[in-house]
C-alpha positions, 0 to 999 in steps of 0.5 A: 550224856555217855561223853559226859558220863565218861569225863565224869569218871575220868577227872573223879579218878584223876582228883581222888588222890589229891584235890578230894579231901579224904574226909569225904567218903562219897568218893573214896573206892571201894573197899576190898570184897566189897560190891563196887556197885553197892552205890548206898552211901548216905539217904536221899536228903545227905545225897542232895545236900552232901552233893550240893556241897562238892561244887568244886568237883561238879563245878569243874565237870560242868565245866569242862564238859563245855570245853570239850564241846567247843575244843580247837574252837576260837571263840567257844560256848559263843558259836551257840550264841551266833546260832542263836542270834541269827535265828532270834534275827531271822525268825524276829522279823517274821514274827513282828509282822505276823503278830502285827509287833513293832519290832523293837518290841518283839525281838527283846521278847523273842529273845528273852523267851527263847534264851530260858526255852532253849535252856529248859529244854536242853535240861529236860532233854538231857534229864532222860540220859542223866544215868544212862550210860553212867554205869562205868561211874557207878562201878568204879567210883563213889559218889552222890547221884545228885552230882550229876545233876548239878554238873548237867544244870551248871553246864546248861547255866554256863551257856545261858550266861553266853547268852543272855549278853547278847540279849543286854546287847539287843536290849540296849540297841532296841528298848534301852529304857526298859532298863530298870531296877525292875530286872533284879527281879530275875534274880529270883525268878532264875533261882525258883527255875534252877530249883524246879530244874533239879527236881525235874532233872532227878525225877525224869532221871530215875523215871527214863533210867527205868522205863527207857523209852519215855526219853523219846516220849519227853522229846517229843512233848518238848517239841510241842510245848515249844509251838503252844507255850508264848515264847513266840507270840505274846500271850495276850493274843489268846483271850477266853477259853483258850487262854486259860488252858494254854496260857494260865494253865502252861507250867513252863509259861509261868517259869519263863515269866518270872524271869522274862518279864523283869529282863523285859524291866516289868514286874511279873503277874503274882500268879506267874511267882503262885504257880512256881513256887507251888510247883517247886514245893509239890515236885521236890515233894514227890521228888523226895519221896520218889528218891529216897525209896528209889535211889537204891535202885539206880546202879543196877537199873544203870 
């Protein structure tokens, strides 16, 4: 995230004389005697929206941000997919015979599940150093918070995209007639993921900023929601008790499957979209309020 933070500042400064319009006082400099650290531009709802707004500058950054991991590469963002691909190979075998799946069931599955995992958890993960190590940006330039967290979740997305070919590539090679029009459902399945993602981003963002060591605390619980969330065995093999907590009551479940099932070409339960939406309203409920009396704060927490 320091790297990032750095780029941030970096292409910010070099795009304030030309390509930022001078109508968008988020990014001019400071003024002479004013406190380059007094980063209180606009309240918690401009910042979102006004930061929303600038995708030219947070869609670069994202950008970039995934060239700089893969320079002097040949083939880019797609190493993380080979990576991918060879665990959802290896770990696909094992898991169809220990869950007793046939395997041209399983490995589309597996990989649909684990492609939004492994985006989710990049997010959370690097949520927790969203404003860490950004002090640079918030001394030298102006700019709406919530910029980076559009740029990290964009960079995340681009990754994502890089992988979901590969899935359409196993779909077609192992189920091609679970293609369907039932797929277009994970449209908006992915947009209520990428609103919780937001919210979750800014809210832990501020909460690790803070207090510093719940980042290791995050990581921690990420690797066990991984082991007791159905992302590598079915959901239906669990049955009572257990089933209801570890299944109906897993929030990360219910945001796979919106968009795991129609990739799969099914139509996802109506409890899976009840809870999303429920937990996109009441999280950018405290998120809001969390924000706007906080958000002051940031630079000198940073």
């Amino acid at each position: 995230m320091i790297e990032f933070a750095t780029t941030l500042c970096h292409e910010v400064s070099e795009m304030s004389p030309s390509s930022i319009s001078t109508n968008s006082p988020q990014l001019e400099p400071p003024a002479a005697g004013e406190n380059p650290r007094q980063f209180l531009l606009t309240n918690a709802g401009a910042d979102l929206v006004g930061g929303l707004k600038r995708y030219d500058i947070w869609g670069r950054l994202g950008w970039l941000e995934v060239r700089r991991r893969y320079q002097r590469t040949v083939i880019g963002p797609f190493w993380a997919t080979i990576s991918f691909a060879i665990f959802v190979g290896a770990f696909g075998a094992v898991g169809a015979g220990l869950w007793h799946q046939p395997v041209g069931t399983f490995l589309p599955f597996l990989t649909a599940g684990m492609m939004i995992w492994l985006m989710l958890s990049a997010i959370l993960t690097e949520a927790g150093t969203l404003f860490v190590g950004a002090n640079n940006i918030f001394g030298q330039t102006r700019l709406n918070y919530s910029m980076l967290v559009y740029a990290m979740i964009w960079r995340n997305l681009i990754v994502f995209a890089h992988n979901i070919l590969f899935f359409f590539a196993l779909l077609l090679l192992f189920s091609p007639s679970d293609v369907n029009p039932n797929m277009l459902l994970a449209i908006p399945g992915m947009l209520v993921v990428i609103l919780n993602c937001v919210w979750t981003t800014l809210l832990l963002g501020m909460f690790c900023l803070r207090f510093r060591d719940m980042q290791q605390f995050i990581s921690s619980v990420i690797q066990v929601c991984l082991f007791v969330t159905p992302i590598f065995w079915p959901p239906e093999i669990l049955t009572g008790t257990e089933r209801g907590f570890i299944v109906s009551l897993n929030p990360l479940y219910h945001l796979i499957e919106i968009v795991r099932r129609p990739l799969l070409g099914q139509i996802p339960a109506m409890v899976s979209y009840e809870a999303a939406l429920l937990m996109t309203a009441i999280g950018w409920t405290i998120t809001y309020f969390v924000f706007r009396s906080f958000r002051k704060r940031i630079a000198y927490w940073a």
